[in-house]
N, CA, C and O atoms as a GROMACS GRO file, in nm:
protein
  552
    1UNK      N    1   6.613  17.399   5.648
    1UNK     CA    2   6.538  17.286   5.697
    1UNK      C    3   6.569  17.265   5.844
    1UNK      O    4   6.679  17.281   5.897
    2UNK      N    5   6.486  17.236   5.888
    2UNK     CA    6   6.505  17.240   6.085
    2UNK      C    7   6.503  17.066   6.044
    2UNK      O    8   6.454  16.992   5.959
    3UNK      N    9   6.600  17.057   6.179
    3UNK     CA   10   6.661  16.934   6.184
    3UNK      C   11   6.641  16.847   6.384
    3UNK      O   12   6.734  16.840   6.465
    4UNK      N   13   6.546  16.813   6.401
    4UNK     CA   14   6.550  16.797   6.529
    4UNK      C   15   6.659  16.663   6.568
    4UNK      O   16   6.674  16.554   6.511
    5UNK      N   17   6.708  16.707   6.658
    5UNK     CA   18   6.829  16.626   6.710
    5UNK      C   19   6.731  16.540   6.862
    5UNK      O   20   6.654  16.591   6.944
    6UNK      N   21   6.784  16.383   6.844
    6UNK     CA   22   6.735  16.296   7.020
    6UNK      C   23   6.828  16.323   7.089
    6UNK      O   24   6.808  16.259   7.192
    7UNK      N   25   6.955  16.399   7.104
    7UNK     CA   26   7.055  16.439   7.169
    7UNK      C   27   7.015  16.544   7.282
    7UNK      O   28   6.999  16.660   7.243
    8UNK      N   29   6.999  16.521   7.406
    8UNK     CA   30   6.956  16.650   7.497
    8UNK      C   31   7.047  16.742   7.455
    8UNK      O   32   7.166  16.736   7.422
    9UNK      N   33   6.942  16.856   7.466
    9UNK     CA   34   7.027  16.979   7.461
    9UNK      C   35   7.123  17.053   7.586
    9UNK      O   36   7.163  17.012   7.694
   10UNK      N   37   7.135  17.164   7.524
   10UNK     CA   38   7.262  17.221   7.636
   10UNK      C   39   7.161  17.313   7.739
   10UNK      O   40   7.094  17.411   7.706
   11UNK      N   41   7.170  17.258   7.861
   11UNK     CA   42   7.065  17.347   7.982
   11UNK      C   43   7.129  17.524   7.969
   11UNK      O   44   7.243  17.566   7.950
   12UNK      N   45   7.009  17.587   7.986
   12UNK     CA   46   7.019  17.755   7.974
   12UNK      C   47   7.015  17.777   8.178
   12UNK      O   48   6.910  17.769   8.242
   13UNK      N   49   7.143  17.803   8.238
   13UNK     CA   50   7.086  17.856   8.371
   13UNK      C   51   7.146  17.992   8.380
   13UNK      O   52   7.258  18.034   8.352
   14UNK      N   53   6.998  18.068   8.445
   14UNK     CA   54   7.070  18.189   8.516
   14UNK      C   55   7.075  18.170   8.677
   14UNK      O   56   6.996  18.133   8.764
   15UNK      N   57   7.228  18.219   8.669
   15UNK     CA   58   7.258  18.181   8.824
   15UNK      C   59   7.229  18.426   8.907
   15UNK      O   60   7.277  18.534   8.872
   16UNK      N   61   7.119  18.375   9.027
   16UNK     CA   62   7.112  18.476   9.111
   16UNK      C   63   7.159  18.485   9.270
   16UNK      O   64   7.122  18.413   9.362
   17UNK      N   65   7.240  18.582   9.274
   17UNK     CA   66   7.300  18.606   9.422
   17UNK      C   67   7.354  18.734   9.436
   17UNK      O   68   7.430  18.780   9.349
   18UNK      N   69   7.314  18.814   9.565
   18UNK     CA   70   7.345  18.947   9.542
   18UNK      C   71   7.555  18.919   9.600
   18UNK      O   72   7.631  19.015   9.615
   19UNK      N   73   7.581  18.830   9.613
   19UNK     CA   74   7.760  18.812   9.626
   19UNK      C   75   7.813  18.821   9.506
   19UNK      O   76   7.770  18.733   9.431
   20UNK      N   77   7.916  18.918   9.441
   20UNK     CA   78   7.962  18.865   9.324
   20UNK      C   79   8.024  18.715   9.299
   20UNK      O   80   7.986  18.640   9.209
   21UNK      N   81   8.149  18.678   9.418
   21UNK     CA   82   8.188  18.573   9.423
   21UNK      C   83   8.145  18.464   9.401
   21UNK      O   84   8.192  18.364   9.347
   22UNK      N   85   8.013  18.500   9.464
   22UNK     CA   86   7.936  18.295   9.479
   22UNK      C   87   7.869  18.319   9.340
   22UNK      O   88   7.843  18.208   9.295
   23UNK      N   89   7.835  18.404   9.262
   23UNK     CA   90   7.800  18.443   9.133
   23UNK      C   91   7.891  18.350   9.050
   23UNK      O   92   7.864  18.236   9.014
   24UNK      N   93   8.039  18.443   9.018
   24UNK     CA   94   8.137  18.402   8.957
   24UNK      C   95   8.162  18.262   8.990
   24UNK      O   96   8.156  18.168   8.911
   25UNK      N   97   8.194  18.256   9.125
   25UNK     CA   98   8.195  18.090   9.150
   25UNK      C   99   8.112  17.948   9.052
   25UNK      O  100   8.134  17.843   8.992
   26UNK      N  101   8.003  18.050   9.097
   26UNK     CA  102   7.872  17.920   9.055
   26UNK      C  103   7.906  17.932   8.890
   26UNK      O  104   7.936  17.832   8.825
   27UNK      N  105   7.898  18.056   8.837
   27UNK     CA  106   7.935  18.068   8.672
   27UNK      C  107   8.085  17.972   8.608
   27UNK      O  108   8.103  17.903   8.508
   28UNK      N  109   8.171  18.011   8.720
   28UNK     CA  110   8.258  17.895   8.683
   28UNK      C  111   8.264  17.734   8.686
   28UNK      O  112   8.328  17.653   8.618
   29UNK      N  113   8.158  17.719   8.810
   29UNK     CA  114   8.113  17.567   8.801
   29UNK      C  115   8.077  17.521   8.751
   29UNK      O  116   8.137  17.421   8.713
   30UNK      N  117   7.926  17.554   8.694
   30UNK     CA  118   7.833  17.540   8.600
   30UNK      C  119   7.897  17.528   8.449
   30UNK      O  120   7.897  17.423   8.386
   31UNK      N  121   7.951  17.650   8.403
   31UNK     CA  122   7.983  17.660   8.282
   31UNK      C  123   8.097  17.546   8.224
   31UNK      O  124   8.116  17.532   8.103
   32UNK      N  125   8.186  17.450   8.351
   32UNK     CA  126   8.279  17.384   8.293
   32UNK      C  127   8.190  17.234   8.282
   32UNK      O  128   8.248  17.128   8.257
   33UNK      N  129   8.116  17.238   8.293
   33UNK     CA  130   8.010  17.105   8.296
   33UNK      C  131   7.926  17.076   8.123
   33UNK      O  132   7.852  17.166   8.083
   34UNK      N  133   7.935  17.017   8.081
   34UNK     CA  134   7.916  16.978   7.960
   34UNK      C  135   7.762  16.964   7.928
   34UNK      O  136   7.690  16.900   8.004
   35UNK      N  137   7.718  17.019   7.825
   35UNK     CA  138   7.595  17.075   7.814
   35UNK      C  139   7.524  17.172   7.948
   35UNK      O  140   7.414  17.175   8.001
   36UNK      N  141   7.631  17.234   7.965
   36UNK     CA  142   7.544  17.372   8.078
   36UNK      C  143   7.600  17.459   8.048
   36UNK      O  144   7.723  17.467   8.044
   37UNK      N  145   7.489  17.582   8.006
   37UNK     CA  146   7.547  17.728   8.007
   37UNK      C  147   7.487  17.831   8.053
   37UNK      O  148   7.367  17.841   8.031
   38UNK      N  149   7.554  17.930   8.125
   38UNK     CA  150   7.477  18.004   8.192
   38UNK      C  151   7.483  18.126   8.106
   38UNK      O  152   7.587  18.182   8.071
   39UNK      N  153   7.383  18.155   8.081
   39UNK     CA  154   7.318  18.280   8.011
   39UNK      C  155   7.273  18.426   8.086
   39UNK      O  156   7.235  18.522   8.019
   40UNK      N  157   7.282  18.428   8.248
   40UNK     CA  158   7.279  18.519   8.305
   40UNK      C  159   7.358  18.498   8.390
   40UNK      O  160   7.386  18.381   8.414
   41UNK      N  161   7.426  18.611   8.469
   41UNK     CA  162   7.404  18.642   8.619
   41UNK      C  163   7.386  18.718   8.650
   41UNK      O  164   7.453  18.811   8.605
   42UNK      N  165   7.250  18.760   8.785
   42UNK     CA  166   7.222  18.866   8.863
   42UNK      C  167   7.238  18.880   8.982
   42UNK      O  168   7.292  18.801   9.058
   43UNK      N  169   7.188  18.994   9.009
   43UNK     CA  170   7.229  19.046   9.194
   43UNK      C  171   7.135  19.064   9.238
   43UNK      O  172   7.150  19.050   9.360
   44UNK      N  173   7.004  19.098   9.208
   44UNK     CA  174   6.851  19.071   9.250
   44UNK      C  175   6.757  19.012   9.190
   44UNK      O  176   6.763  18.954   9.082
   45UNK      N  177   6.664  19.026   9.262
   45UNK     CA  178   6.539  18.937   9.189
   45UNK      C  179   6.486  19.058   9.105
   45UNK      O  180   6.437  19.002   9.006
   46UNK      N  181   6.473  19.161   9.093
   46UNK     CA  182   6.381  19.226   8.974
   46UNK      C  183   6.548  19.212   8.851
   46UNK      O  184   6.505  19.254   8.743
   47UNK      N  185   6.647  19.187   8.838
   47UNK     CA  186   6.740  19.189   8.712
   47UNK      C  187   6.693  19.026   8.727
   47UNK      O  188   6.624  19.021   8.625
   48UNK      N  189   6.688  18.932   8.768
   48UNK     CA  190   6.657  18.803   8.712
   48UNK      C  191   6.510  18.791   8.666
   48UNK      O  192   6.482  18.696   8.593
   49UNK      N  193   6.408  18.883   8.703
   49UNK     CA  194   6.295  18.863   8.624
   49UNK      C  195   6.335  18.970   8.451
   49UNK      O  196   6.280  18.944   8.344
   50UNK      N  197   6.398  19.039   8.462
   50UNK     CA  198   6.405  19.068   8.370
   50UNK      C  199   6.495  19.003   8.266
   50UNK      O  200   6.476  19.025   8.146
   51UNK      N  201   6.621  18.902   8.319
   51UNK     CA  202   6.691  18.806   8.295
   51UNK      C  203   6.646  18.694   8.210
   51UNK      O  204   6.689  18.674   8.097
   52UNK      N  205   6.548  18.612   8.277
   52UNK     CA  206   6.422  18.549   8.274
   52UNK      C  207   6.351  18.573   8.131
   52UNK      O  208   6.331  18.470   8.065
   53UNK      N  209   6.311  18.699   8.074
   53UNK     CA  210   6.200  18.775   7.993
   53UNK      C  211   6.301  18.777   7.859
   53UNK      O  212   6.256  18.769   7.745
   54UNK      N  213   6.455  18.791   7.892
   54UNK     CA  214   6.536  18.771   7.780
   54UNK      C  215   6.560  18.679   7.725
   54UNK      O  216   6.538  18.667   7.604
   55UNK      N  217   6.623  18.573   7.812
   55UNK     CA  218   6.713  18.437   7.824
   55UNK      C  219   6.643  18.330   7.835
   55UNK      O  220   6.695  18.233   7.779
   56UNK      N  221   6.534  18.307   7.891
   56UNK     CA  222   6.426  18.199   7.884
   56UNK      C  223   6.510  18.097   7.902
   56UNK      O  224   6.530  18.008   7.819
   57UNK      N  225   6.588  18.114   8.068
   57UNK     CA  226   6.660  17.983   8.135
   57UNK      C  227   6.565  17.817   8.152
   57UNK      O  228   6.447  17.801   8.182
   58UNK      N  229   6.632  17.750   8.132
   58UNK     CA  230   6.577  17.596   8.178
   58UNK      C  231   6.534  17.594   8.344
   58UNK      O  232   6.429  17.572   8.404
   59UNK      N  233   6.674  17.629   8.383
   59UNK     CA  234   6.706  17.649   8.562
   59UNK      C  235   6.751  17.752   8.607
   59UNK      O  236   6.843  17.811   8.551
   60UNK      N  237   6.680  17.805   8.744
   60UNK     CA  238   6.778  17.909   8.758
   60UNK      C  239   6.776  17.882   8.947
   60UNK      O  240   6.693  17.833   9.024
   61UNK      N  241   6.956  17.963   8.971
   61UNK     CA  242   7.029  17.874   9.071
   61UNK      C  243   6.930  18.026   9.204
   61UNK      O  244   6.967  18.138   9.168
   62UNK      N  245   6.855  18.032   9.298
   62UNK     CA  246   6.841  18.166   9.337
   62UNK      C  247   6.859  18.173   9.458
   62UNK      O  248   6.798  18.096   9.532
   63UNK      N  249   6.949  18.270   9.508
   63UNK     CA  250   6.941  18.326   9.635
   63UNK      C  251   6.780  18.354   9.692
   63UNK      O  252   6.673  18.368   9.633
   64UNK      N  253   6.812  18.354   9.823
   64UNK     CA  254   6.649  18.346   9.871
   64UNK      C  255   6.668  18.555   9.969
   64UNK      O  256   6.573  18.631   9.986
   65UNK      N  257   6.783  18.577  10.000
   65UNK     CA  258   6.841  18.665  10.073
   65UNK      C  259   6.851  18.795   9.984
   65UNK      O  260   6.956  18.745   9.944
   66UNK      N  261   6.843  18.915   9.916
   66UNK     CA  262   6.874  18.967   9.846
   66UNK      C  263   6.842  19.143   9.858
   66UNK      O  264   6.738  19.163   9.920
   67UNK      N  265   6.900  19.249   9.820
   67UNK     CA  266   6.850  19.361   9.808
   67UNK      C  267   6.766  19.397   9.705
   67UNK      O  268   6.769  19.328   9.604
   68UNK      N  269   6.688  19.497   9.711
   68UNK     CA  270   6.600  19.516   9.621
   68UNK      C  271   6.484  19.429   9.594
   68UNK      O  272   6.375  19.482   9.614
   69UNK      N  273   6.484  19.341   9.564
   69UNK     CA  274   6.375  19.184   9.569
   69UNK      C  275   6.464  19.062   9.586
   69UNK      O  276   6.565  19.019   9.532
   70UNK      N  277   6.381  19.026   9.688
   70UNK     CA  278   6.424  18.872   9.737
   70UNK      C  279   6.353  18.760   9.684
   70UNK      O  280   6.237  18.777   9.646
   71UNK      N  281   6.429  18.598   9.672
   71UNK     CA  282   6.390  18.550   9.629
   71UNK      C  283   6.264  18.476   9.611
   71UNK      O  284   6.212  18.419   9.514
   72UNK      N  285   6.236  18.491   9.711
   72UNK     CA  286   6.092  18.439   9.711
   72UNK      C  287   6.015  18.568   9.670
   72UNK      O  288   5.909  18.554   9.732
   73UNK      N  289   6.006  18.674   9.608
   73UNK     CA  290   5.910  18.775   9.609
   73UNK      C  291   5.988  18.720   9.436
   73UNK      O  292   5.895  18.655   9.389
   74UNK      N  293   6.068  18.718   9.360
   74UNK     CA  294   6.156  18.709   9.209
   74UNK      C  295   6.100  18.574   9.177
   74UNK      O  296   6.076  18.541   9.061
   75UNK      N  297   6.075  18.479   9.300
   75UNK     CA  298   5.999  18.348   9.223
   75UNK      C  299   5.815  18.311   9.233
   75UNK      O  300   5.754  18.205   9.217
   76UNK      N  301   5.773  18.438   9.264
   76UNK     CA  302   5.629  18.407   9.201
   76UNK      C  303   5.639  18.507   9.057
   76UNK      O  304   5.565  18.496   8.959
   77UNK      N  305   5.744  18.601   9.072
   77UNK     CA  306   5.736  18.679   8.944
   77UNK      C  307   5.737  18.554   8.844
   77UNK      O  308   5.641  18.513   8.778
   78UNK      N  309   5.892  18.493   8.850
   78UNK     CA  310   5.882  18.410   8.758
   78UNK      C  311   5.812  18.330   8.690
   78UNK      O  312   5.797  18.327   8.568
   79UNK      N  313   5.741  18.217   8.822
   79UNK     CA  314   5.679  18.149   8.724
   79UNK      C  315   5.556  18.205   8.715
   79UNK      O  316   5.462  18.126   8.710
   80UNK      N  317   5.530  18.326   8.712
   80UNK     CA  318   5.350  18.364   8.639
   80UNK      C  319   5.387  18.397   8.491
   80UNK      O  320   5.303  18.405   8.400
   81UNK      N  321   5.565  18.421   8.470
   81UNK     CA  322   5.578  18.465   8.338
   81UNK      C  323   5.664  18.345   8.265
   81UNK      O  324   5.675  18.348   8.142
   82UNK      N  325   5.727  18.231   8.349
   82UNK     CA  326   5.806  18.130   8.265
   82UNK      C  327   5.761  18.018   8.374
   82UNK      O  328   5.839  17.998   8.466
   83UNK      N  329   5.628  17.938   8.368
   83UNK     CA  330   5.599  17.823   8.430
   83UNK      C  331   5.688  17.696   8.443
   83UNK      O  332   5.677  17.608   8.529
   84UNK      N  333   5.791  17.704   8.328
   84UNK     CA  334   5.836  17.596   8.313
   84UNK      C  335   5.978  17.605   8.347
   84UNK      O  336   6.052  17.507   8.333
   85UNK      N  337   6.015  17.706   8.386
   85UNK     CA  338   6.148  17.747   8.456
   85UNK      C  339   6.174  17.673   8.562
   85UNK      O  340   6.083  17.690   8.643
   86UNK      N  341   6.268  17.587   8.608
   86UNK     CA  342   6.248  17.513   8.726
   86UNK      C  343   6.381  17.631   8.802
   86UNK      O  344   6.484  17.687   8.764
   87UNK      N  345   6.286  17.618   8.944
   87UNK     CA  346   6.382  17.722   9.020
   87UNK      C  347   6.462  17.674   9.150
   87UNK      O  348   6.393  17.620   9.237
   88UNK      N  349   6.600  17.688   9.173
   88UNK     CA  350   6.644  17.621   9.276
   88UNK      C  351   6.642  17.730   9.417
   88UNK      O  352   6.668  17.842   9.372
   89UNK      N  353   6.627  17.735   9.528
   89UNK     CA  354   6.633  17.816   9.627
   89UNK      C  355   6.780  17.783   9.700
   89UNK      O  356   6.807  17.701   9.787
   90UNK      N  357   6.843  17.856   9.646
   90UNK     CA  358   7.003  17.818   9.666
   90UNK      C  359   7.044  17.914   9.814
   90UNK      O  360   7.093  18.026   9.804
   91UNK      N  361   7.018  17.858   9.929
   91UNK     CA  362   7.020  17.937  10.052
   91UNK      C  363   7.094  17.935  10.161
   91UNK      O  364   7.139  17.821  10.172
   92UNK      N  365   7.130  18.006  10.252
   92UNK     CA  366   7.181  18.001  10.416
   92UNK      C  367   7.092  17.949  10.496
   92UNK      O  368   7.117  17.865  10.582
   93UNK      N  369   6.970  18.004  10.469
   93UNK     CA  370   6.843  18.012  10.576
   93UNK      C  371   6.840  17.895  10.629
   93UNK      O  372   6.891  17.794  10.580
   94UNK      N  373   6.753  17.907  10.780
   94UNK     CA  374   6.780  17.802  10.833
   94UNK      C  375   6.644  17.696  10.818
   94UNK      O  376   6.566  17.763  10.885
   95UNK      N  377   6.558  17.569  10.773
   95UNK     CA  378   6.529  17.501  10.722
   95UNK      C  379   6.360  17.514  10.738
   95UNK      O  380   6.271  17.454  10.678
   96UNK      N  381   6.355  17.601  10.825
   96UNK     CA  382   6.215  17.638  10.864
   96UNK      C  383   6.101  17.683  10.774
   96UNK      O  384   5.984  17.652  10.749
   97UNK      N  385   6.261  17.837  10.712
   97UNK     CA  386   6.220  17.876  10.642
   97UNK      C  387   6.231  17.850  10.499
   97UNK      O  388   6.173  17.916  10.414
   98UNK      N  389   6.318  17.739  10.473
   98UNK     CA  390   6.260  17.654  10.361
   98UNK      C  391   6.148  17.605  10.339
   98UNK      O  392   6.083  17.633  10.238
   99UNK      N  393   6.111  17.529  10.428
   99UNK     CA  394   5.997  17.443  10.452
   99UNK      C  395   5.865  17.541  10.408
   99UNK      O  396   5.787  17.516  10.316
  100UNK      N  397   5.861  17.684  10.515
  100UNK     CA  398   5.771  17.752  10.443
  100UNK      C  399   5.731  17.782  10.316
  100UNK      O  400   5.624  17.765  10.257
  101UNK      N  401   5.883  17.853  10.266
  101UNK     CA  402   5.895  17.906  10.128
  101UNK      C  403   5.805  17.743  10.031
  101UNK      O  404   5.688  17.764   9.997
  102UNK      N  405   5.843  17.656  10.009
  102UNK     CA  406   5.827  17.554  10.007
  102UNK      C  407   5.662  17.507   9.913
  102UNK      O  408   5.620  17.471   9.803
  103UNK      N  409   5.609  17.548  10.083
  103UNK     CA  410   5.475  17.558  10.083
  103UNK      C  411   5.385  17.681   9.938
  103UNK      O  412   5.274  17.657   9.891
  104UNK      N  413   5.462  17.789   9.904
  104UNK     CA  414   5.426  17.824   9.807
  104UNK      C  415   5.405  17.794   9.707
  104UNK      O  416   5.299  17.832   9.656
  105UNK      N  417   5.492  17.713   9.634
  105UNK     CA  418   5.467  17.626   9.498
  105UNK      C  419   5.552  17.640   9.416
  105UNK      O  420   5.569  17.552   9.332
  106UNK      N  421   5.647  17.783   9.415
  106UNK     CA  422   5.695  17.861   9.304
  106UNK      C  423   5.872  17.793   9.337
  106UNK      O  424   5.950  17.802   9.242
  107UNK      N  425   5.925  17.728   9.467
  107UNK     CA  426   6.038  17.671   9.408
  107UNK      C  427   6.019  17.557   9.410
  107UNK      O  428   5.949  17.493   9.490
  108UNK      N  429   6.109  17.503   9.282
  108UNK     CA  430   6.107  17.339   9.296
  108UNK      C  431   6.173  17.251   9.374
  108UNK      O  432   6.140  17.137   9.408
  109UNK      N  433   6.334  17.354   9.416
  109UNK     CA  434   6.380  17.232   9.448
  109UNK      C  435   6.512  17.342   9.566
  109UNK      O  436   6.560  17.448   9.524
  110UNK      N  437   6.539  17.298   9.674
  110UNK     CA  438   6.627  17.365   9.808
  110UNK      C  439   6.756  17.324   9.776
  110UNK      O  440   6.767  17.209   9.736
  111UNK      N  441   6.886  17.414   9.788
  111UNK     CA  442   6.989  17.355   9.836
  111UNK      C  443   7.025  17.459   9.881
  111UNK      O  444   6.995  17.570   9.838
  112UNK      N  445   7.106  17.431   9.990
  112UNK     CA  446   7.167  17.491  10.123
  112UNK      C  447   7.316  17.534  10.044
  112UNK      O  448   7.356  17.456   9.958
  113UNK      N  449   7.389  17.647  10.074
  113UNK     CA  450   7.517  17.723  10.047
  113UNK      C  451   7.632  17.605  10.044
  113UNK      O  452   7.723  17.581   9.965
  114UNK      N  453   7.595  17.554  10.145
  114UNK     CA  454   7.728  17.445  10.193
  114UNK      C  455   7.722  17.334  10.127
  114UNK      O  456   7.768  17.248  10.203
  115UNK      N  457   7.687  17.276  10.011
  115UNK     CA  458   7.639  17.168   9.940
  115UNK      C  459   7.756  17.143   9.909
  115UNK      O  460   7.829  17.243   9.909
  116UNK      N  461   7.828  17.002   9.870
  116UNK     CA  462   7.906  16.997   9.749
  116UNK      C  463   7.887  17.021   9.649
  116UNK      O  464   7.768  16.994   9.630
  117UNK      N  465   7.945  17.073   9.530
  117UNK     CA  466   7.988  17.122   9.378
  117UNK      C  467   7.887  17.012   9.329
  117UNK      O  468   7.769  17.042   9.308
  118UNK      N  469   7.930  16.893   9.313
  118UNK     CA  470   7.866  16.776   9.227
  118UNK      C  471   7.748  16.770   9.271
  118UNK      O  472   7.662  16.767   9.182
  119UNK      N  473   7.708  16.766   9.386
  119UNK     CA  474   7.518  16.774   9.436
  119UNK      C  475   7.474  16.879   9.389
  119UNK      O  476   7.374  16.857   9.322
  120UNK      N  477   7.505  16.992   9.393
  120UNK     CA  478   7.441  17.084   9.304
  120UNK      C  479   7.408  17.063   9.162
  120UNK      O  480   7.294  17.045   9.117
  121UNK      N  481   7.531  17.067   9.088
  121UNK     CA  482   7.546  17.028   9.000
  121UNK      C  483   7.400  16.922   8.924
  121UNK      O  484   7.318  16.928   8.832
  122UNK      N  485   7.439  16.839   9.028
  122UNK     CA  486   7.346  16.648   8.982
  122UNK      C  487   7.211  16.764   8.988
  122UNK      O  488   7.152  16.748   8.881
  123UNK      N  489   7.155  16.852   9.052
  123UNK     CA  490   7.056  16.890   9.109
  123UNK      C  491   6.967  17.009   8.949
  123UNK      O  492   6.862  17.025   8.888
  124UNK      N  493   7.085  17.052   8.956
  124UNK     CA  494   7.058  17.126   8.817
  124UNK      C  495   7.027  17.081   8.705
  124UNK      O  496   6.941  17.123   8.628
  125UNK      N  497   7.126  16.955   8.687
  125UNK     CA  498   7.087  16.878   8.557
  125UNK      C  499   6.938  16.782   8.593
  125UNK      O  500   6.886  16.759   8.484
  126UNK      N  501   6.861  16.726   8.695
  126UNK     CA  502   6.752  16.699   8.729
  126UNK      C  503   6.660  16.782   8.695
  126UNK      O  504   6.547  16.742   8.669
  127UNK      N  505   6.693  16.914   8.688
  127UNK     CA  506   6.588  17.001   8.701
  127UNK      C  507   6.565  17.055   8.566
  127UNK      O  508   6.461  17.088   8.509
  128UNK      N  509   6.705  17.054   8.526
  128UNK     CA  510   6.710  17.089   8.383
  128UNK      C  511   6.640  17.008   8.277
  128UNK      O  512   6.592  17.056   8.174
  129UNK      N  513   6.640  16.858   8.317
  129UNK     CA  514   6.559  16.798   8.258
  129UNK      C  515   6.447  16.800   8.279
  129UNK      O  516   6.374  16.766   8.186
  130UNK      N  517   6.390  16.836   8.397
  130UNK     CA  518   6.175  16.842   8.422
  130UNK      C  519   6.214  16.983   8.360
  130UNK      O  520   6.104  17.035   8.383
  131UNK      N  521   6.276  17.069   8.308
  131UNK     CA  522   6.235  17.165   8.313
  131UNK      C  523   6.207  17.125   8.082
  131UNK      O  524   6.104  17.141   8.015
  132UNK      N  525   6.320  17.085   8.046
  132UNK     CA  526   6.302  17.015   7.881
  132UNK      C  527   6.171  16.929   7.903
  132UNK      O  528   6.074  16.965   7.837
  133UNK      N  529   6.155  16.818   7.990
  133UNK     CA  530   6.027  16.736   7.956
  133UNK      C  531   5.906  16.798   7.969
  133UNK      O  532   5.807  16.755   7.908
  134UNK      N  533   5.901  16.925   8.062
  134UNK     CA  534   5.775  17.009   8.065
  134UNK      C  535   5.713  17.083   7.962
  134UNK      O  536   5.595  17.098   7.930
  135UNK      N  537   5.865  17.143   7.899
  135UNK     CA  538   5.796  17.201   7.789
  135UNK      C  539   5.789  17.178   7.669
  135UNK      O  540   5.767  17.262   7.581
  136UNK      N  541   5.811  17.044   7.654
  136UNK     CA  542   5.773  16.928   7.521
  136UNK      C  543   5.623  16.863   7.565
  136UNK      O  544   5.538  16.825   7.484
  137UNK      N  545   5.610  16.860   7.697
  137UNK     CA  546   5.452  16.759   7.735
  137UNK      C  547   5.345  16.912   7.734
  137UNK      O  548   5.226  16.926   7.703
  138UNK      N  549   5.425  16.986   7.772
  138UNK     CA  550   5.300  17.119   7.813
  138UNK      C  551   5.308  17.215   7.727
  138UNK      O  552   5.234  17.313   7.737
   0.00000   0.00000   0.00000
């Protein structure tokens, strides 16, 4: 018997960055946070679309900088195949080219490398939630 619970569930993120460190980093951040688990990490954008096609993340954290496919070329992949994926553009770049990227449609939401832990964090679980209310309304 399926049993639906009013308890939010536990957010699915795959975190992408071609650094192992800021990978591991972010996997260790994320994962000690209560209802968050990260179900991937990759080093480009074609292993997070394929990431993506497995894991069917809530959020995913993405480098915009990358070998092989960059993030903005990994986030129109995405959402033509997971609309409801909310995607963060987790970047160095300098704000311009946020602003552009922006203008595409395909990320939801910017944060810069240098963020504090907890703003990220707060940022994920925001997203994590439009990303649950989307695909209960849609």
């Amino acid at each position: 018997m399926l049993m639906l619970s009013c308890e939010s569930s536990t957010l699915r993120v795959l975190v992408v960055d071609d650094h192992e460190l800021t990978r591991l980093t972010l996997q260790l951040i994320l994962s000690a946070q209560e209802k968050i688990q990260v179900v991937g990490l990759a080093s480009n954008g074609q292993e997070a679309i394929e990431m993506v096609q497995r894991y069917q993340p809530d959020v995913i954290v993405l480098d915009l900088q990358m070998p092989v496919m960059d993030g903005w070329s990994a986030s129109n992949h995405i959402k033509s195949i997971a609309p409801n994926t909310q995607i963060i553009a987790y970047s160095s770049v300098e704000d311009s080219k946020l602003l552009e990227a922006k203008a595409t449609g395909n990320l939801d939401a910017f944060c810069k490398k240098d963020v504090p832990t907890g703003e990220l964090v707060t940022l994920v679980r925001q997203l994590g939630q439009r990303a649950t209310d989307d695909s209960v309304t849609g």
